[in-house]
N, C-alpha and C positions, 0 to 999 in steps of 0.2 A: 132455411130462411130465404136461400135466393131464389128457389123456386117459388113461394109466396109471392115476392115482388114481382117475378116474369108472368106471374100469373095477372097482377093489378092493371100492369103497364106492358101488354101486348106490343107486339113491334108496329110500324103503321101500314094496315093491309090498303091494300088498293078494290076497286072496285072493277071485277072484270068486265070487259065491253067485249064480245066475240064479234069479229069482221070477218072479210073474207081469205084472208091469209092467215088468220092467227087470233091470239088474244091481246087485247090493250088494256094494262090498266092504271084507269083513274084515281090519281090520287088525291088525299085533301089539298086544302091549298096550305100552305106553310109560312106564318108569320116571321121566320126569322131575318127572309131577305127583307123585305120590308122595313123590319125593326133595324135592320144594319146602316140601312140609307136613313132611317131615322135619326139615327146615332150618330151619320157622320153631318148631316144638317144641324145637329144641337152643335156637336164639335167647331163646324165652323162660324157657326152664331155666336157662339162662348168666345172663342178666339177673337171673333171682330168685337162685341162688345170689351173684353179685355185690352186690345189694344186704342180701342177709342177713351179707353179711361186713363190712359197712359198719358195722354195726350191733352186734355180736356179738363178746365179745373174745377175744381166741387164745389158749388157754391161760389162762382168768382174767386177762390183762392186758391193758389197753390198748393197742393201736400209735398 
């Protein structure tokens, strides 16, 4: 069975580029760092709208 799965989901190859000293390779681009900085902007938007609600009252009244 785990061979099935390592068969579906290959590791991430790269694309060789030959230069003149060696080989380089190109890999996809990778969404995770992106999605992390995405994460910590929602983090701090959530935060600030949370504490402006603290602060702020609902309809002119207090809770």
């Amino acid at each position: 069975m785990k061979g099935f799965f390592l068969f579906l989901l290959p590791p991430a190859a790269g694309t060789p580029l030959p230069n003149g000293n060696g080989i380089i390779c190109k890999y996809l681009i990778d969404p995770t760092v992106t999605l992390g900085y995405l994460s910590i902007v929602f983090l701090i938007g959530s935060t600030v709208i949370g504490y402006l609600s603290l602060f702020y009252p609902y309809k002119g009244k207090a809770i």
